[in-house]
Structure formats: structure tokens, C-alpha cells
N, C-alpha and C positions, 0 to 999 in steps of 0.2 A: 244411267248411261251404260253404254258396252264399253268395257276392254276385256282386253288378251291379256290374263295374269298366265305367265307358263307355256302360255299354247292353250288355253283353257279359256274360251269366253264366257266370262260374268256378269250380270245384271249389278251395276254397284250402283248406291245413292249417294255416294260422300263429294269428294272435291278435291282433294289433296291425298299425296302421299301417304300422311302420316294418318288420314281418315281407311285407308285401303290398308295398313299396318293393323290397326286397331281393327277392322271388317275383318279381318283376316287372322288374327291372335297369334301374330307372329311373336316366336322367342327370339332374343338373340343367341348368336353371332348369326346375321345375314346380312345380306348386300344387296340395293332393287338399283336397278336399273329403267329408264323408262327409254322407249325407241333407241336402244340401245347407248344409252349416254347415262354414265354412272349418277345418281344421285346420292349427296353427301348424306348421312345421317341429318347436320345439322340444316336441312333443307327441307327436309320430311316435310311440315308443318308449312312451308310456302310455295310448295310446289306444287302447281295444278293440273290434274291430269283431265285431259280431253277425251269424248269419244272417240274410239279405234283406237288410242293407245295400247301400245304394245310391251306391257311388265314381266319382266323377269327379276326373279327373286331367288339365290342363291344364298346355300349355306356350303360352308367350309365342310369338307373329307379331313377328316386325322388318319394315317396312317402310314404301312409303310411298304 
């Protein structure tokens, strides 16, 4: 299926969240959102993403 991870459309096979985290080799600290609506950590793994979803995926700035 397509989504928008970023602004960026991907060809992805998986299903979920936490399949699009692993496609993806994300480290932590981040934070995904799907259509704009925060997704918990602990939802990674039942949340099912649809074609045309739209993912963003942030990581925290340190600074000052």
C-alpha cells in the first residue's frame, strides 16, 4: 500500500505501526503520529494503517 511517511510516499507491505517502525529501523526517542493523531508507543503493534495514510514521525531537538 501507499502512505505518506514525512511528506514522502512509500510503497510499504506491513500493516501496523510497529511493522512501518521495524520497515523503517527507527531508533528511539520518537514519536509517530498517523493523520495527525498521536499514536502511543504502546499501540504500535494494533494500530492499522490504511492506504493514503499520512505518517509523521519525529524526534526530539536537545538544545539551547
Amino acid at each position: 500500500m501507499d502512505i505518506c511517511v514525512n511528506d514522502d510516499v512509500i510503497v510499504f507491505d506491513g500493516s501496523t505501526v510497529a511493522d512501518l517502525v521495524e520497515y523503517l529501523m527507527l531508533e528511539a526517542p520518537f514519536a509517530v503520529a498517523v493523520n495527525t493523531a498521536f499514536v502511543a508507543r504502546k499501540h504500535y503493534s494494533s494500530y492499522h494503517l490504511q492506504p493514503q495514510d499520512k505518517v509523521d514521525i519525529v524526534s526530539p531537538i536537545v538544545g539551547g
